[in-house]
OpenMM code with the backbone's topology and positions (N, CA, C; nanometers):
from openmm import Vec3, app, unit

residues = "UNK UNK UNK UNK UNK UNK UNK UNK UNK UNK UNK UNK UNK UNK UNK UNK UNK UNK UNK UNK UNK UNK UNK UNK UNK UNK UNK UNK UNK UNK UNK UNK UNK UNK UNK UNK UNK UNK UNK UNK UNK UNK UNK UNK UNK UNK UNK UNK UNK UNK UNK UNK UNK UNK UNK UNK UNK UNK UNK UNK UNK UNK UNK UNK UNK UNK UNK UNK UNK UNK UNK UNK UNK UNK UNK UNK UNK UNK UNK UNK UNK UNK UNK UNK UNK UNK UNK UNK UNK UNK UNK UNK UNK UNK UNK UNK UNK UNK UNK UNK UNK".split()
positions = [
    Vec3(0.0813, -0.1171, 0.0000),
    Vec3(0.0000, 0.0000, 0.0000),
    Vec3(0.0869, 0.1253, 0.0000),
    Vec3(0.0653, 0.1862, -0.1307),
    Vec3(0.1062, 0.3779, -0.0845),
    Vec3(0.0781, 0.4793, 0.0269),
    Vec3(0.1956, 0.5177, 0.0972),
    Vec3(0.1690, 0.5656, 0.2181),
    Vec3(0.0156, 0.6805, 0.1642),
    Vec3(0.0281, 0.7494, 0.0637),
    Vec3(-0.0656, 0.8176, 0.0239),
    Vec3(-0.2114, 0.7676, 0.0582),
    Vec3(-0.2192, 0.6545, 0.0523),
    Vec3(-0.3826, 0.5446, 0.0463),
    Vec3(-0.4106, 0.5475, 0.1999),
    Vec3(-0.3392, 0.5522, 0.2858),
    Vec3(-0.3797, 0.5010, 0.4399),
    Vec3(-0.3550, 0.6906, 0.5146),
    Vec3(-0.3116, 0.7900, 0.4168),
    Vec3(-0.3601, 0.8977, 0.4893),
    Vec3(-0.4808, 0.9844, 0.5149),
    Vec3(-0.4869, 1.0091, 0.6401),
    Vec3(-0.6132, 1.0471, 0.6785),
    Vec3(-0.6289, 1.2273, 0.6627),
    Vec3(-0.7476, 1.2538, 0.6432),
    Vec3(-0.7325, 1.4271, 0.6533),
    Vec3(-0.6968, 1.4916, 0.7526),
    Vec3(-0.6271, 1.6042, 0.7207),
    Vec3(-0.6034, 1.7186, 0.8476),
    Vec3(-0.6859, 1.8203, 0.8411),
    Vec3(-0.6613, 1.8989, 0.9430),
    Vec3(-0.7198, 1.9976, 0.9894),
    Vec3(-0.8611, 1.9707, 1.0431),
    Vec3(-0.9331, 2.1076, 1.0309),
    Vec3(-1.0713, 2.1250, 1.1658),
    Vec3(-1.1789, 2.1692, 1.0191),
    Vec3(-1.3314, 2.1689, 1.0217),
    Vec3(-1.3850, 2.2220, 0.9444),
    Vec3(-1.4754, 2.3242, 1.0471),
    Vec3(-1.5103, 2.4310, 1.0126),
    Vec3(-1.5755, 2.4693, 1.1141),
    Vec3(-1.6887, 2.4920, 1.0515),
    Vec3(-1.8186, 2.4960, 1.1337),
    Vec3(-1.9760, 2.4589, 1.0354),
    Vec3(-2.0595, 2.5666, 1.1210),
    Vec3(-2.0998, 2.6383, 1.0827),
    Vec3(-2.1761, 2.7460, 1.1006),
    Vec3(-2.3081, 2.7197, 1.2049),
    Vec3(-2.3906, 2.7272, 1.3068),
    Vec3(-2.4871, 2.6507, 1.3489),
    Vec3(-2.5907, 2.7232, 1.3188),
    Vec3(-2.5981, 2.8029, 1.2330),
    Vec3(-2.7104, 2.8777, 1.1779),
    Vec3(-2.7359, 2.8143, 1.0264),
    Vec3(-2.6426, 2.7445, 0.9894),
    Vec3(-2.6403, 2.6918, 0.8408),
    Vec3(-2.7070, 2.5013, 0.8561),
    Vec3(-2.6699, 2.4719, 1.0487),
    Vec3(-2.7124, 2.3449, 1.0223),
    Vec3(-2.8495, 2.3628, 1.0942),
    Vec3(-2.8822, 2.4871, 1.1208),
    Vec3(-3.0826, 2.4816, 1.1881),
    Vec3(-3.1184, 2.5330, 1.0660),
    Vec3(-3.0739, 2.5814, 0.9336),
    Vec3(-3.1496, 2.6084, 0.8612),
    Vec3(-3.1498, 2.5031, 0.7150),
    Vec3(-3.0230, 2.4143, 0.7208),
    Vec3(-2.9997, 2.3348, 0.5731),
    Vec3(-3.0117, 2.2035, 0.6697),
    Vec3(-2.9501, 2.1583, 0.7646),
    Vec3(-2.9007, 2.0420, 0.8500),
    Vec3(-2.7649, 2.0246, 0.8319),
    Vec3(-2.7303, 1.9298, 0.9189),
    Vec3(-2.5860, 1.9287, 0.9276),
    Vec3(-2.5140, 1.8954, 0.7821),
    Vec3(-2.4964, 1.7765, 0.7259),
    Vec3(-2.4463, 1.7249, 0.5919),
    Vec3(-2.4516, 1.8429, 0.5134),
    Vec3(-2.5427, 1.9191, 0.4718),
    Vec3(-2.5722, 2.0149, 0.3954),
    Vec3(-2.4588, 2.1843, 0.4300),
    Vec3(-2.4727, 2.1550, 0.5815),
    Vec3(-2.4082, 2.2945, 0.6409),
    Vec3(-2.2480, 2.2219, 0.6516),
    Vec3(-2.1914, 2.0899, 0.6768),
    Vec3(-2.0488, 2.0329, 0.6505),
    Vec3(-2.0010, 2.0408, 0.4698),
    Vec3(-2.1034, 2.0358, 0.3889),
    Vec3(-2.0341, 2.0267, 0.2758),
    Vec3(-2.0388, 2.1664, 0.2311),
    Vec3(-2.1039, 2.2737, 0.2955),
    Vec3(-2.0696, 2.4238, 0.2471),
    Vec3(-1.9629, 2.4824, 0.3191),
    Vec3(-1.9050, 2.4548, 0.4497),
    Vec3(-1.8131, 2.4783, 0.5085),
    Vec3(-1.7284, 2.4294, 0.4323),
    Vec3(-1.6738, 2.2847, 0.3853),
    Vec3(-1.5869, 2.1961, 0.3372),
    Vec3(-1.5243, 2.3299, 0.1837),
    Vec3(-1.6372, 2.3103, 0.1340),
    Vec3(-1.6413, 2.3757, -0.0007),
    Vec3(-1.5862, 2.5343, 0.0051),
    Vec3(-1.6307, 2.6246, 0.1286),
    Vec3(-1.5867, 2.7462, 0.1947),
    Vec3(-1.4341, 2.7432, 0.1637),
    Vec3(-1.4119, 2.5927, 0.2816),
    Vec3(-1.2540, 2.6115, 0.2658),
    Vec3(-1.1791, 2.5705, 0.1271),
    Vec3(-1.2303, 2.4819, 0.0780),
    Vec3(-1.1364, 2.4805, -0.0321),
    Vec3(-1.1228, 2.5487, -0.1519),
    Vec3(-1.2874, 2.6451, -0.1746),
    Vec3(-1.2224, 2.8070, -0.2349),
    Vec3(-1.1007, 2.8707, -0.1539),
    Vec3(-1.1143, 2.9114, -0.0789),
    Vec3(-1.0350, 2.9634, 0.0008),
    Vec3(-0.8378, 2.9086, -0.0480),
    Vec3(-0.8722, 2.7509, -0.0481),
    Vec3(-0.7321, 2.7263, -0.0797),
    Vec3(-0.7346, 2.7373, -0.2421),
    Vec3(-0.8372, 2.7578, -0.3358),
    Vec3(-0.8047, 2.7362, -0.4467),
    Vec3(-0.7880, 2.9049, -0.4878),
    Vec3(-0.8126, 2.9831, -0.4157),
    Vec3(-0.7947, 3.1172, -0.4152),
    Vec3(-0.6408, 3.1127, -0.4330),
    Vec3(-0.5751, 3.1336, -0.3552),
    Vec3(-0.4518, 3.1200, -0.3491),
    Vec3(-0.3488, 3.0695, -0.4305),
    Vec3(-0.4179, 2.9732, -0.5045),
    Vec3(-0.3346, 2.9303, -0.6421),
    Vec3(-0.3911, 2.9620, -0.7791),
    Vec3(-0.5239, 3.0312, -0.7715),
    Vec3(-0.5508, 3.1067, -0.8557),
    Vec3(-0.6395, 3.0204, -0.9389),
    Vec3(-0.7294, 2.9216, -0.8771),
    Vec3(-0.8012, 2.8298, -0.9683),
    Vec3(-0.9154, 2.8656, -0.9476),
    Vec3(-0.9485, 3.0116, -0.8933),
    Vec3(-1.0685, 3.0564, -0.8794),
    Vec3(-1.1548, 3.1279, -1.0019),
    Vec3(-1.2345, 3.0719, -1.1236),
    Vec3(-1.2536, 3.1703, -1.2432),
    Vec3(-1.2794, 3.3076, -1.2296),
    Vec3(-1.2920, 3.3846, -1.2854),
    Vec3(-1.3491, 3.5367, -1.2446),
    Vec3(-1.4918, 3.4961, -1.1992),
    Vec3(-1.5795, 3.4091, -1.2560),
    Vec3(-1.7198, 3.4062, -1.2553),
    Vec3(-1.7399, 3.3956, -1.1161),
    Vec3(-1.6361, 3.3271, -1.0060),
    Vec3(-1.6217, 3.2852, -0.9117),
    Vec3(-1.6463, 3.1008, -0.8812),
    Vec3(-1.6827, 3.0777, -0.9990),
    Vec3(-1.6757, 2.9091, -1.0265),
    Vec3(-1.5789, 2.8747, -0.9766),
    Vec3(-1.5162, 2.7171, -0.9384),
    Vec3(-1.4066, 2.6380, -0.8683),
    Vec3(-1.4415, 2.5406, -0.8828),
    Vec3(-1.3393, 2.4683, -0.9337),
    Vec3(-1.3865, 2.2914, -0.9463),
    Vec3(-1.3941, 2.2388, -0.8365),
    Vec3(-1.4664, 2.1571, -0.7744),
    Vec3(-1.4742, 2.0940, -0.6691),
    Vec3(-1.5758, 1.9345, -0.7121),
    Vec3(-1.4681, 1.8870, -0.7044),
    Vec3(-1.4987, 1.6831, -0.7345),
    Vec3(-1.5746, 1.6522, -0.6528),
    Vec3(-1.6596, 1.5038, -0.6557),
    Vec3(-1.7013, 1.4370, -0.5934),
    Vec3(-1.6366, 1.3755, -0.4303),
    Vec3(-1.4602, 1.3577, -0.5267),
    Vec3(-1.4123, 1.3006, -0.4677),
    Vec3(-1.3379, 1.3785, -0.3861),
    Vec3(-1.2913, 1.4973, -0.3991),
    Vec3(-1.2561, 1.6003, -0.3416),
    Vec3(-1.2986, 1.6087, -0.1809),
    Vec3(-1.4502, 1.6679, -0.1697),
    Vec3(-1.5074, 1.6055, -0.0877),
    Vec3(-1.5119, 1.4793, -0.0384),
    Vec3(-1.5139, 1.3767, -0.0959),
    Vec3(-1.5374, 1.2624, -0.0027),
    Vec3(-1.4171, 1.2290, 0.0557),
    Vec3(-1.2638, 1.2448, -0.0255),
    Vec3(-1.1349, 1.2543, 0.0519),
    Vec3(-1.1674, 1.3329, 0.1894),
    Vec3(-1.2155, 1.4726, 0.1937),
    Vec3(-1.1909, 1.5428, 0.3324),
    Vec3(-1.3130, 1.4886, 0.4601),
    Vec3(-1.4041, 1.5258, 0.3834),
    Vec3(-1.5007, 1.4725, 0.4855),
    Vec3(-1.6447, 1.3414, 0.4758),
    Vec3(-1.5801, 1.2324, 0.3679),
    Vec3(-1.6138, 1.1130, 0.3792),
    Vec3(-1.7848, 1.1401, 0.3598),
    Vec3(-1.7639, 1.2271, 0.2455),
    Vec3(-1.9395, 1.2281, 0.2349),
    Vec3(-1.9810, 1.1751, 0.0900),
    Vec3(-2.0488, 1.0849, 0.0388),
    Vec3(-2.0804, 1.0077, -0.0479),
    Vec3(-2.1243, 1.0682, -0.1546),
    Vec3(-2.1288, 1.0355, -0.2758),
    Vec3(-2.1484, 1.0546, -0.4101),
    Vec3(-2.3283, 1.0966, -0.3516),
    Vec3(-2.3751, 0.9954, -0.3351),
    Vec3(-2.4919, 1.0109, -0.3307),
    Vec3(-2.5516, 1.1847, -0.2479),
    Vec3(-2.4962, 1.1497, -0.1307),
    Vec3(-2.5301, 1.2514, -0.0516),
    Vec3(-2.4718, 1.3761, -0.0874),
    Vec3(-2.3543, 1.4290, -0.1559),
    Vec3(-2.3167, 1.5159, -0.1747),
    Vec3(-2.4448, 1.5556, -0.3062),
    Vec3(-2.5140, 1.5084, -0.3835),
    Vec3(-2.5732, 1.5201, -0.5159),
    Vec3(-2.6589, 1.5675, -0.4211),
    Vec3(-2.7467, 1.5379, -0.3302),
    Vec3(-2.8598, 1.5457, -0.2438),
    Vec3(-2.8239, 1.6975, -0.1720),
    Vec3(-2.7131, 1.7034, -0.1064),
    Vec3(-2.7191, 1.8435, -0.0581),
    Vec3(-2.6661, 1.9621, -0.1328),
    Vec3(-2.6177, 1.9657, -0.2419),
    Vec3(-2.5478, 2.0349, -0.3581),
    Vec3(-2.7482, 2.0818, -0.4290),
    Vec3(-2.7893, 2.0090, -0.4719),
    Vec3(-2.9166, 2.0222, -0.4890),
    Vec3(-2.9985, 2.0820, -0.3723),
    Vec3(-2.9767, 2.0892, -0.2709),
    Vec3(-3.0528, 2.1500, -0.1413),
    Vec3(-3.0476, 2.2829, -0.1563),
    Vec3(-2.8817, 2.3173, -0.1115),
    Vec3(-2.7932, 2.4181, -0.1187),
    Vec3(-2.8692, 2.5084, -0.2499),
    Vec3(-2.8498, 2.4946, -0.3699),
    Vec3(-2.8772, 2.5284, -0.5124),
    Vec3(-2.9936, 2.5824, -0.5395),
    Vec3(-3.0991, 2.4843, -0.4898),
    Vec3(-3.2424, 2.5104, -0.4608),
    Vec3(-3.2635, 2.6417, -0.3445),
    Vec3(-3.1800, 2.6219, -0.2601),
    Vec3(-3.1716, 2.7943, -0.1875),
    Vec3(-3.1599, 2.8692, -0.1994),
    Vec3(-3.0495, 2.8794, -0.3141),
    Vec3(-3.0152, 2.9600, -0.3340),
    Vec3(-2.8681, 3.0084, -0.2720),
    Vec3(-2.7843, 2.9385, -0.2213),
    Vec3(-2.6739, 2.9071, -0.1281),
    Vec3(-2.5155, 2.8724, -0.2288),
    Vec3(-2.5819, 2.8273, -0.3067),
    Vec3(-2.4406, 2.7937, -0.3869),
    Vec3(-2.5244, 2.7848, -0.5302),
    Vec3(-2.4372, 2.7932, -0.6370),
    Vec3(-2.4808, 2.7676, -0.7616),
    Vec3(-2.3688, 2.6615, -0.8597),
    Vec3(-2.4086, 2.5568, -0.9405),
    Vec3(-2.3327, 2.4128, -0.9624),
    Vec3(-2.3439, 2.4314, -1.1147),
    Vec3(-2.2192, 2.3935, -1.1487),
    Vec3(-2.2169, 2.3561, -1.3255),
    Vec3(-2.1842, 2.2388, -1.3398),
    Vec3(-2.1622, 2.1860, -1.4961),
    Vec3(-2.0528, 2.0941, -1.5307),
    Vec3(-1.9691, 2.1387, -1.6395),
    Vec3(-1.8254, 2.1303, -1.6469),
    Vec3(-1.7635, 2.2111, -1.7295),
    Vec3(-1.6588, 2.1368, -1.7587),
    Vec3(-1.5864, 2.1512, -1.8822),
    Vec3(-1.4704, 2.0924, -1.9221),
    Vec3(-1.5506, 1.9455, -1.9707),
    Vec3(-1.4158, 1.9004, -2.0563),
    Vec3(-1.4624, 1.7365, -2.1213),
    Vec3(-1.3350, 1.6717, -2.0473),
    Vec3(-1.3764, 1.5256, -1.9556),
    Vec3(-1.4886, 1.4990, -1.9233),
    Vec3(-1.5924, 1.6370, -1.8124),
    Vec3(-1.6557, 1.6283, -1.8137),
    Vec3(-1.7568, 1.7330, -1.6926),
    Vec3(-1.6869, 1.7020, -1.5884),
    Vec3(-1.6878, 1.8280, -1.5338),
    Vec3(-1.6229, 1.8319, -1.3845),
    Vec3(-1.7422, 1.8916, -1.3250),
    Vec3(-1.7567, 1.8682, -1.1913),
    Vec3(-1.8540, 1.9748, -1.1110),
    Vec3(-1.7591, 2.0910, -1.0323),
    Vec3(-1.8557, 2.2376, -1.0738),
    Vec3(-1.7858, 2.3083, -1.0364),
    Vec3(-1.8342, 2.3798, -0.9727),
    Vec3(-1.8264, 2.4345, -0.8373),
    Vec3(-1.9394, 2.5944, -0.7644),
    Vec3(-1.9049, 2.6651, -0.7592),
    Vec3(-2.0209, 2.7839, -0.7415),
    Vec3(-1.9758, 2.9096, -0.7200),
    Vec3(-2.0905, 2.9224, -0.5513),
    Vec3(-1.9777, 2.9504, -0.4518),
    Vec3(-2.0729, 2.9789, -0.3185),
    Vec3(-2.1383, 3.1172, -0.3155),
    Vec3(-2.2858, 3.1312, -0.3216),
    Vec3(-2.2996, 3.2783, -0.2981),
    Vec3(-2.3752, 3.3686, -0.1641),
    Vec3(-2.3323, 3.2673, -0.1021),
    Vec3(-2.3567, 3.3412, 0.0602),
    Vec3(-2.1767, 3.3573, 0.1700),
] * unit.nanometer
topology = app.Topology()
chain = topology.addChain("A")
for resn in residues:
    res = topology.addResidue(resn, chain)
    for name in ("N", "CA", "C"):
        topology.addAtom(name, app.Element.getBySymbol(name[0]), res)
């Protein structure tokens, strides 16, 4: 096994408790999650002007172990709020957001 395969994530996510009485938790962990990793994709400049950012399936499920399924379920929550807005872009499609709260 690649030491890479058996590492676990670092750091803290911090989740808003106004985001999990109003979306629920899963919903308010994957907008925090997503918070931070604009934040790091800021910094290397993978942020479009539109404010779009690729952010994978797997992306997420590497940091905070949240499923294909469920991420589709609260990405759609979120979207429907009006909380974030989702594309697919590039060949193959990538999913990409733009957070707008």
């Amino acid at each position: 096994m690649l030491m890479n395969e058996t590492k676990e994530p670092q750091g803290t996510v911090t989740v808003d408790k106004n985001m999990i009485y109003r979306y629920g938790l899963q919903a308010a962990t994957f907008y925090a999650e997503a918070k931070s990793q604009r934040a790091e994709r800021e910094k290397t400049g993978e942020v479009r002007e539109d404010g779009f950012f690729r952010l994978t399936f797997e992306d997420i499920r590497k940091e905070i172990d949240l499923s294909v399924h469920l991420q589709m379920k609260v990405v759609n929550q979120l979207a429907a709020m009006g909380v974030l807005r989702v594309r697919r872009l590039g060949l193959p499609g990538r999913r990409y957001i733009c957070l707008d709260k």
